[in-house]
LUMLUMZA-308968 format. One record per residue (C-alpha): residue number from 1; residue in one letter; x negated, y negated, z negated. Coordinates in steps of 0.2 Angstrom, whole numbers, plus 5000, padded with zeros to 4 digits. Each point is the difference from the previous one (the first is absolute). Layout:
{NUM; A; {X; Y; Z}}
...
// end
This chain:
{1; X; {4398; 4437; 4482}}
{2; X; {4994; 4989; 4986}}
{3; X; {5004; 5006; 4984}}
{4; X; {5015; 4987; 4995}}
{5; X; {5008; 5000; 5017}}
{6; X; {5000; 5021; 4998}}
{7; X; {5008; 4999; 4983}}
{8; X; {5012; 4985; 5006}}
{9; X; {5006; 5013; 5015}}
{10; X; {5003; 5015; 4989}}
{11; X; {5010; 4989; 4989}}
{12; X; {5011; 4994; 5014}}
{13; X; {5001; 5018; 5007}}
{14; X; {5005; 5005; 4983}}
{15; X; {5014; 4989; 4999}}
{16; X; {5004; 5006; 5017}}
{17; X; {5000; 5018; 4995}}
{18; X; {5011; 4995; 4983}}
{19; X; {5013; 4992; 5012}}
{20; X; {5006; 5015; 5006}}
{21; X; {5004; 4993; 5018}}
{22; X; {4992; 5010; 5014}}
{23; X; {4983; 4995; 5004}}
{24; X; {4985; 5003; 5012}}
{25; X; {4982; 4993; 4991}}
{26; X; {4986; 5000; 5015}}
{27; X; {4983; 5001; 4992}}
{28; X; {4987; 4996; 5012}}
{29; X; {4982; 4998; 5001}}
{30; X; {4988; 4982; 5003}}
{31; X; {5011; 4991; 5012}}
{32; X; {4989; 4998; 5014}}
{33; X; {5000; 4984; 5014}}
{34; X; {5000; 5015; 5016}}
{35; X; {5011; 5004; 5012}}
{36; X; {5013; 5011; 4997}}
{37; X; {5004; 5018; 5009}}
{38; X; {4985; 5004; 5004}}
{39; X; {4996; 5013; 4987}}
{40; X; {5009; 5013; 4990}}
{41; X; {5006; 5001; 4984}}
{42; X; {4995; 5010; 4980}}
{43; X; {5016; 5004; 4991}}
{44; X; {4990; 5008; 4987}}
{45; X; {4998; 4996; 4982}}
{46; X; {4990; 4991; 4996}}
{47; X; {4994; 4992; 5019}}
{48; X; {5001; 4983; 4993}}
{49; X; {4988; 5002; 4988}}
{50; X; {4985; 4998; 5014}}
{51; X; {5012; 5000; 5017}}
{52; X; {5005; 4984; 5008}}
{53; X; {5016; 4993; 5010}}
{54; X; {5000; 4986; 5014}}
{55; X; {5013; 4989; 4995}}
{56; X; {5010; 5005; 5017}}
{57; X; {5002; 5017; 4993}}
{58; X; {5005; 4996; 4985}}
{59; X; {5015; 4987; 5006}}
{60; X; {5003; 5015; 5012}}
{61; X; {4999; 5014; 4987}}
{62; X; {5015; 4989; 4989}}
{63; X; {5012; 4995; 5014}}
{64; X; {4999; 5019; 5005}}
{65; X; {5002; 5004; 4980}}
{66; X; {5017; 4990; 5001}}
{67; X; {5007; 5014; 5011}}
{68; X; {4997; 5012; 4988}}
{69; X; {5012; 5000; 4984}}
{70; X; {4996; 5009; 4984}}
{71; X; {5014; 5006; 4990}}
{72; X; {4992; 4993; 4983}}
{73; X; {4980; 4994; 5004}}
{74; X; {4987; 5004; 5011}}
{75; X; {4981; 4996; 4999}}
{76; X; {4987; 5004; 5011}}
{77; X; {4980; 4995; 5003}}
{78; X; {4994; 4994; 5020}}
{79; X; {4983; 4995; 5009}}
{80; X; {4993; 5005; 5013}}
{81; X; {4994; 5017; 5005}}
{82; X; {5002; 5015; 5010}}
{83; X; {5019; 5002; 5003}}
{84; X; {5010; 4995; 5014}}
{85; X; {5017; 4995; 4996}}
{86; X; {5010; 5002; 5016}}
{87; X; {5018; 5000; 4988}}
{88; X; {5001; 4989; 4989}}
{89; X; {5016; 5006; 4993}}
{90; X; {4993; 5017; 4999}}
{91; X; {4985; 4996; 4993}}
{92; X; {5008; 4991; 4984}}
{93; X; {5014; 5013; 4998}}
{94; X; {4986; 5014; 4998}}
{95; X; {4991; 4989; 4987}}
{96; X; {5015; 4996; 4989}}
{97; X; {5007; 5018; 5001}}
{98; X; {4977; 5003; 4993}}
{99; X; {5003; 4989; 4987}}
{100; X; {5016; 5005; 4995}}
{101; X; {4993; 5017; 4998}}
{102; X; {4988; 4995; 4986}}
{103; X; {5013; 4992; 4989}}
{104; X; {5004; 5010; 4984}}
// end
């Protein structure tokens, strides 16, 4: 991500964050113009630093992410990798619940 465009996202996530309604922020690696499903998925910190995402996965990754509410905020890094996600629900609850553990 260029470097205005990065600063202009953490400020928008920042007022999110500030808002105080419940939120999920998706960070994703380059968006690229493949198909979608065909490979697995990186959770990991950090993945969108080099990883990428077909767009398909992305859109799919949010519309899942809707079924998922956090009680204050949830964020969460996806590209592709390794992981097969057969539950999505599953898969997102056991994130949250990761990073809710390494909060103060």
């Amino acid at each position: 991500m260029k470097n205005n465009a990065k600063k202009l996202a953490e400020q928008d996530e920042s007022r999110l964050v500030a808002s105080g309604i419940p939120y999920t922020i998706v960070r994703v690696g380059m968006l690229q113009n493949t198909p979608g499903g065909t490979q697995g998925f990186s959770f990991e910190k950090g993945s969108t630093e080099k990883g990428s995402l077909s767009k398909e996965d992305a859109a799919f990754i949010c519309v899942e992410a809707l079924g998922v509410i956090p009680p204050v905020g949830f964020t969460f890094e996806a590209a592709n990798g390794e992981e097969k996600v057969s539950d999505w629900k599953e898969c997102l609850t056991r994130l949250m619940e990761k990073s809710e553990q390494k909060l103060p």
